[in-house]
C-alpha positions as CSV (number, residue, x, y, z in Angstrom):
1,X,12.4,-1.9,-10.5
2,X,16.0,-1.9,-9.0
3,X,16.5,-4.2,-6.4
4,X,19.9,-3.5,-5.9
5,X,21.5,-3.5,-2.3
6,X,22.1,0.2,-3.1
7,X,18.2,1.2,-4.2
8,X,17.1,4.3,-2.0
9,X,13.8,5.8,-1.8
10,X,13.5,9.4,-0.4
11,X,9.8,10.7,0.8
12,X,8.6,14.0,1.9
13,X,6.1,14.0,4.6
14,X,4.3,17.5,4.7
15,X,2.6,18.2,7.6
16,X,-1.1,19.9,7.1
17,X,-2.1,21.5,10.9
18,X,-4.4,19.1,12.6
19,X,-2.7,16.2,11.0
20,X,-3.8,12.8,12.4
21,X,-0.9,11.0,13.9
22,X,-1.9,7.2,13.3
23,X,-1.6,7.1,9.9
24,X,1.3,9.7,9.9
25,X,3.1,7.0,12.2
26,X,2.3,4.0,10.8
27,X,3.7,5.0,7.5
28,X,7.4,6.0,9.1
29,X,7.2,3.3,11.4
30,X,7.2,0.9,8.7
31,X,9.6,2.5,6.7
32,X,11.8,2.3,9.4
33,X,11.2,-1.6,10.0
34,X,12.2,-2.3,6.6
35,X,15.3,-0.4,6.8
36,X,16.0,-2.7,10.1
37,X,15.4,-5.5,8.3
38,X,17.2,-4.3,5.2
39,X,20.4,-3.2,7.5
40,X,20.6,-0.1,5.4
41,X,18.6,3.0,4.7
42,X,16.9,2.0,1.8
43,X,14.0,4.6,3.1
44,X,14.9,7.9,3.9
45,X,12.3,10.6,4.5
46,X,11.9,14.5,6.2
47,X,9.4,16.2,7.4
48,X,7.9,19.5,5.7
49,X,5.4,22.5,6.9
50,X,4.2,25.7,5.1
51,X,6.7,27.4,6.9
52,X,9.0,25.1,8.3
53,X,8.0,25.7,11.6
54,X,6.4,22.8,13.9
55,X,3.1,21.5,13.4
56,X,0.5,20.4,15.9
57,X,-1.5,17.2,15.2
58,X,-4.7,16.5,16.0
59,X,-3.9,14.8,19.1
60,X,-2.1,18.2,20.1
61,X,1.2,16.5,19.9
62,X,3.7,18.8,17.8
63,X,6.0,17.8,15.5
64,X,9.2,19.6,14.2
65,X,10.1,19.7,10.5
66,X,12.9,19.7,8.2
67,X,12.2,21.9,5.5
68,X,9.8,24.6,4.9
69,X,7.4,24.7,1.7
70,X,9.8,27.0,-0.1
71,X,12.6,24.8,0.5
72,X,10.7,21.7,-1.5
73,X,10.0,23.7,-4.0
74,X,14.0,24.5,-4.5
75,X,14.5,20.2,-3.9
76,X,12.7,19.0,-6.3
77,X,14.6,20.4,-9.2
78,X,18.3,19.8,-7.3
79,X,20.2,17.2,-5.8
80,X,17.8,16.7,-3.2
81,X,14.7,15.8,-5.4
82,X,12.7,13.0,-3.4
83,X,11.1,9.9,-4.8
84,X,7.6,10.7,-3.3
85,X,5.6,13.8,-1.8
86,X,2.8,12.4,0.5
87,X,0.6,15.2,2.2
88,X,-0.2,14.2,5.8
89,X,-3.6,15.7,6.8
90,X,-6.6,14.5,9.2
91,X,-9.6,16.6,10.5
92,X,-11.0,20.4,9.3
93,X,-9.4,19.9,6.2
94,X,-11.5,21.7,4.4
95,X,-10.2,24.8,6.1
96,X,-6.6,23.9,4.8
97,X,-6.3,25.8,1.0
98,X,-3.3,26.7,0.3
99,X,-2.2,27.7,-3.4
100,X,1.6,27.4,-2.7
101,X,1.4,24.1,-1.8
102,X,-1.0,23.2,-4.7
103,X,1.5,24.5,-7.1
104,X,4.4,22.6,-5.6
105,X,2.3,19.3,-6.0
106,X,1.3,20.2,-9.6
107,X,4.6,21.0,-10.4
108,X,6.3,17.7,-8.6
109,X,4.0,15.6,-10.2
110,X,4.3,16.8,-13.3
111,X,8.6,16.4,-12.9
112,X,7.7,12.6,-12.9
113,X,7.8,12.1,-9.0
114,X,5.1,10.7,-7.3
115,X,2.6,12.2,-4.8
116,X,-0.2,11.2,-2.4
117,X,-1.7,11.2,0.8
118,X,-2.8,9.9,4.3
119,X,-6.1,9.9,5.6
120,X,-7.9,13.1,4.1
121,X,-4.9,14.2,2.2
122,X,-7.0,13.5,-1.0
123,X,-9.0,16.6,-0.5
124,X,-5.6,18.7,-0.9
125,X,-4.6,16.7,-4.0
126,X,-7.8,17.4,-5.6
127,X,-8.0,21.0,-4.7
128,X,-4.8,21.2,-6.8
129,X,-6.3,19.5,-9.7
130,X,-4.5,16.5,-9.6
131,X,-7.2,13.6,-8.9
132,X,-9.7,14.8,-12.0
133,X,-10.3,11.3,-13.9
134,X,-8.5,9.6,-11.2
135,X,-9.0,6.8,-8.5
136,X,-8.8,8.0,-5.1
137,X,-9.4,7.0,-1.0
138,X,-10.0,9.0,1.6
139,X,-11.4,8.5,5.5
140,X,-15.0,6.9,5.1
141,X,-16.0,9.7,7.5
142,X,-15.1,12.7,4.7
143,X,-16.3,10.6,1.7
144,X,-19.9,12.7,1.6
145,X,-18.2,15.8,1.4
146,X,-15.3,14.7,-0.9
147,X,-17.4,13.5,-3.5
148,X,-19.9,16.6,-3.7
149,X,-16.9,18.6,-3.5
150,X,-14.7,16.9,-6.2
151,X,-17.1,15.3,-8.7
152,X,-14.4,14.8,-11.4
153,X,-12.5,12.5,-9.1
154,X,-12.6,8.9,-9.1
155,X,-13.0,8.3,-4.9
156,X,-13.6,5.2,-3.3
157,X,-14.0,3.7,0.3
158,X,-11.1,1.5,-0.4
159,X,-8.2,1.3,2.3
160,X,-6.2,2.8,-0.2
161,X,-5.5,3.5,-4.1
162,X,-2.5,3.8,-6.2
163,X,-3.5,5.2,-9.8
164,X,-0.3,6.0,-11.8
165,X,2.0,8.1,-9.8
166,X,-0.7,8.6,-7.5
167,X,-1.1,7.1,-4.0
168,X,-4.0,8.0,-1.7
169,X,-5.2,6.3,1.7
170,X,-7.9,6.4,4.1
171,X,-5.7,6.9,7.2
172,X,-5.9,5.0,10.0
173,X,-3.9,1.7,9.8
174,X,-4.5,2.2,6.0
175,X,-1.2,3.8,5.7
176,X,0.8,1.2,6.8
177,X,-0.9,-1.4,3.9
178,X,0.0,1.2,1.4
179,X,3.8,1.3,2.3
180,X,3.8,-2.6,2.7
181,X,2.9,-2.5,-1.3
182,X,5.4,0.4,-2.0
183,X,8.3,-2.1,0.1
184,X,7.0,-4.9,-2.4
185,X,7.5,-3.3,-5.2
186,X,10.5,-2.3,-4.0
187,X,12.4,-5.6,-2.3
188,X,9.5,-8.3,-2.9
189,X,6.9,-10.1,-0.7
190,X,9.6,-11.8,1.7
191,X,10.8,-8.4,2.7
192,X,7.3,-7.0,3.3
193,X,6.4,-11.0,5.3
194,X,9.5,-9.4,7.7
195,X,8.2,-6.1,8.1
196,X,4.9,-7.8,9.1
197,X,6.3,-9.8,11.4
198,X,7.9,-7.2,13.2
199,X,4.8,-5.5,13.8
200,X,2.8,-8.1,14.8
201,X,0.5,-7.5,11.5
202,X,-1.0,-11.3,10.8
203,X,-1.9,-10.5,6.9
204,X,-1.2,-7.9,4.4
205,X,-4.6,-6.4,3.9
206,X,-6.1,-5.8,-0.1
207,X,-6.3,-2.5,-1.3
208,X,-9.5,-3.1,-1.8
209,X,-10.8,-4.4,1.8
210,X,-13.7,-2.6,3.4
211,X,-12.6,0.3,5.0
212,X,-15.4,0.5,8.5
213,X,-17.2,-3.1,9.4
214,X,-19.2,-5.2,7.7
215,X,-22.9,-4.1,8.2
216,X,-23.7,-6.9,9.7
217,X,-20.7,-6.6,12.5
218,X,-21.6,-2.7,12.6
219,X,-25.3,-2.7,12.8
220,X,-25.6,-5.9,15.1
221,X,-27.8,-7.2,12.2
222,X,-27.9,-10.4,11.4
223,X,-30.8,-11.0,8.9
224,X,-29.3,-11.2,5.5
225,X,-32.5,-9.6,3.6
226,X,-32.5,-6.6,6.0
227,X,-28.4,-6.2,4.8
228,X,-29.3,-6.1,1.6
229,X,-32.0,-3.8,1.9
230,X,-29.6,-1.3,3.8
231,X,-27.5,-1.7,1.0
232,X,-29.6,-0.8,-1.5
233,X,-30.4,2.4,0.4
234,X,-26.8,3.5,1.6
235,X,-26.3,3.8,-2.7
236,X,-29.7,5.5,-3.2
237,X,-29.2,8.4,-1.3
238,X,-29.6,11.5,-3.5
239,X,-32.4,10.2,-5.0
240,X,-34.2,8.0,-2.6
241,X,-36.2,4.7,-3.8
242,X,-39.6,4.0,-3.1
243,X,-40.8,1.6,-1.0
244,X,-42.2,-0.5,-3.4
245,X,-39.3,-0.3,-5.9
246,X,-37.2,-1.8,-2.4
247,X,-39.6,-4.4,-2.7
248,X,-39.1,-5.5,-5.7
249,X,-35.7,-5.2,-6.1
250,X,-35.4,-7.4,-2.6
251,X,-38.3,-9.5,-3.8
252,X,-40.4,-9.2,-0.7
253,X,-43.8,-7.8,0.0
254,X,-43.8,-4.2,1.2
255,X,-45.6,-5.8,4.7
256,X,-42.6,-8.1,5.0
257,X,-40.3,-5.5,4.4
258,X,-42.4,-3.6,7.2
259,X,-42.1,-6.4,9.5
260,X,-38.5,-6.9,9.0
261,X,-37.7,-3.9,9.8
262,X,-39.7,-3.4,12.1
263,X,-37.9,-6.7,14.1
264,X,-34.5,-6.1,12.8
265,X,-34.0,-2.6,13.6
266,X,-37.2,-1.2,15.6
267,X,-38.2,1.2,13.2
268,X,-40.1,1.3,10.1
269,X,-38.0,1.4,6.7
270,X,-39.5,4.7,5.8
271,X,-37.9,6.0,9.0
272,X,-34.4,4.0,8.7
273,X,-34.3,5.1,5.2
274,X,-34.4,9.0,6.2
275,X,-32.0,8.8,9.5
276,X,-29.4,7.5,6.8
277,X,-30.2,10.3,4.6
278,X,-30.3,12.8,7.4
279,X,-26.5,10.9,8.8
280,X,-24.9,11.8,5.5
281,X,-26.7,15.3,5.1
282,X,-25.2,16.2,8.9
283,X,-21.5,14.9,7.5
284,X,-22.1,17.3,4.4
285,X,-22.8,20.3,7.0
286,X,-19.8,19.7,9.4
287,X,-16.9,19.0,6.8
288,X,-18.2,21.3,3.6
289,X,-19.2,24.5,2.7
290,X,-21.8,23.7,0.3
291,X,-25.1,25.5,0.8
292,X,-27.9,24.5,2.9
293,X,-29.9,23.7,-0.7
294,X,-27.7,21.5,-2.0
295,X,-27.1,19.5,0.6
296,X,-30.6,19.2,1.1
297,X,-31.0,18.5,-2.7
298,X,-27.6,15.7,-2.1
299,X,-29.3,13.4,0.5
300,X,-32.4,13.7,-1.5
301,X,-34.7,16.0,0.0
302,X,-37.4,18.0,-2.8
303,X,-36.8,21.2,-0.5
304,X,-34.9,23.2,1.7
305,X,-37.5,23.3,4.3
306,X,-38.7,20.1,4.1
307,X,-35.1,18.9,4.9
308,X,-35.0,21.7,7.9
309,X,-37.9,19.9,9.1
310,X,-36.9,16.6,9.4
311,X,-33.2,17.7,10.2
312,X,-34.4,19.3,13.5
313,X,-36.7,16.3,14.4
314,X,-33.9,14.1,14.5
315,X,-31.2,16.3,15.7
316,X,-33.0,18.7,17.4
317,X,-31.2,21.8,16.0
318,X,-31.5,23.1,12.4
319,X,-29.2,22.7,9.6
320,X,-28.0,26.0,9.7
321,X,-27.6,25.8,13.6
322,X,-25.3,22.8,13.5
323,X,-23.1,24.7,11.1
324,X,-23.0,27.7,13.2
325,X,-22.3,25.3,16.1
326,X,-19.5,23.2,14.0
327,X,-17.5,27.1,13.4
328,X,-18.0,27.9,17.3
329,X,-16.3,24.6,17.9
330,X,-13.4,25.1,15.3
331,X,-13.1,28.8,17.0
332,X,-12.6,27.2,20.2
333,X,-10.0,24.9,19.2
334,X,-7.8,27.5,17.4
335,X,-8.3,29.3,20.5
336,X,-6.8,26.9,22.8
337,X,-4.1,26.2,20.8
338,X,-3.0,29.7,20.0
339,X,-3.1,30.0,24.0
């Protein structure tokens, strides 16, 4: 890649509404440290809405924009033809579908520019087609829904992927990792140790790191077998193990197993086991639309009732209620912003 004094990279930042802005900033803001550090613009970027009209974060901080959707869609065959396209979303994404803007992306990808996202971005790349067959990262918390939703793509709990001319990241702080590798590419690894310094940022982190805390950090856990065992069930959810297949596969007794977690955690397996289930089948409800059967049928429940059941044991609500409840909330929201 050119390294050349003169190299310039332009990005488009399109603002989704309800964008999240930590991600959002930490991207810019380490554009802008480079170009500091550079003592030129090598970075240049402007903002983009549907409409060109300013766009209100989640945080209910709004942002002004350059260009409007239409305006893109004139740049990327002119003069003013950016480098990359990133689409800058956060929470009730799912609500955000917009075939306008998934042409545009189809159509600036396929001109040989790249595109991608922050934090749940991916879901808008993938309702445009463009993630089918390919590796993707998005927020831990809308991971359930993604992968239900888009089967065909490739999605991991990575910090952040780059597949082709395809960048996605989980959001958060993930953001500013994925333009540290774009900056390497660019001008090297002293460039980006600069950058890193300027932010206080002690490492560059893997692609590849975990995205939320190591179980044992998150769950206050320290028994390695217990881990393990969590493990083992956090990637048999749809169809659920048995306790004796657990058992063999940790190489305990089922009493042990029992006891453990029974120490460990103050509940029986059986009863961990289904609060995980029942965690992933609630994250399914508030950020999908798929019916109440298939979610019970995706955390690995024989029945729609028999998931009702337990759903209102633990929750105290049904399935169907916490739904109803999620669009009262979303209502609400629109509602005070609109006022």
């Amino acid at each position: 890649m050119n390294k050349h004094p003169a190299h310039k990279r332009t990005l488009v930042f399109f603002l989704v509404p309800n964008f999240t802005m930590l991600p959002f900033s930490a991207a810019v803001e380490t554009l802008r440290i480079a170009n500091r550090m550079l003592g030129y613009p090598a970075y240049e970027w402007r903002l983009s809405s549907v409409d060109g009209e300013k766009v209100s974060s989640s945080s209910g901080i709004a942002i002004e924009v350059n260009t409007s959707l239409a305006e893109e869609r004139r740049n990327i065959s002119g003069e003013h033809r950016p480098n990359m396209v990133l689409i800058c979303s956060g929470i009730q994404i799912e609500d955000f579908n917009n075939k306008s803007v998934h042409a545009f992306l189809r159509e600036t990808y396929n001109r040989g520019t790249a595109v991608g996202s922050l934090c749940t971005g991916a879901h808008v790349l993938a309702q445009a087609g463009l993630l089918n067959g390919k590796r993707c990262a998005i927020h831990w918390e809308n991971l359930p829904g993604f992968a239900e939703t888009f089967p065909q793509a490739e999605v991991y709990a990575d910090l952040y992927e780059v597949d082709s001319n395809l960048y996605t990241c989980a959001g958060g702080t993930a953001s500013l990792d994925m333009m540290l590798n774009l900056i390497g590419q660019d001008f090297g690894e002293a460039l980006v140790n600069r950058v890193c310094e300027q932010q206080l940022t002690d490492r560059v982190r893997n692609p590849h790191d975990r995205q939320r805390l190591p179980l044992r950090a998150r769950l206050g856990v320290q028994n390695s077998k217990v881990l393990s065992i969590i493990e083992l069930m956090e990637s048999n959810l749809a169809e659920p193990l048995s306790l004796v297949e657990i058992a063999d596969d940790a190489d305990l007794s089922r009493r042990q197993i029992e006891r453990l977690f029974r120490q460990e955690m103050g509940r029986s397996p059986a009863r961990y086991y289904l609060e995980i289930r029942l965690d992933r089948a609630r994250h399914l409800l508030v950020q999908s639309s798929m019916p109440v059967v298939e979610v019970a049928v995706a955390c690995g429940f024989v029945s729609a009732s028999h998931f009702s059941k337990c759903y209102r044991e633990v929750y105290n609500r049904s399935p169907q209620q916490e739904r109803a409840e999620r669009k009262m909330t979303l209502s609400s929201a629109r509602a005070g912003v609109a006022a």
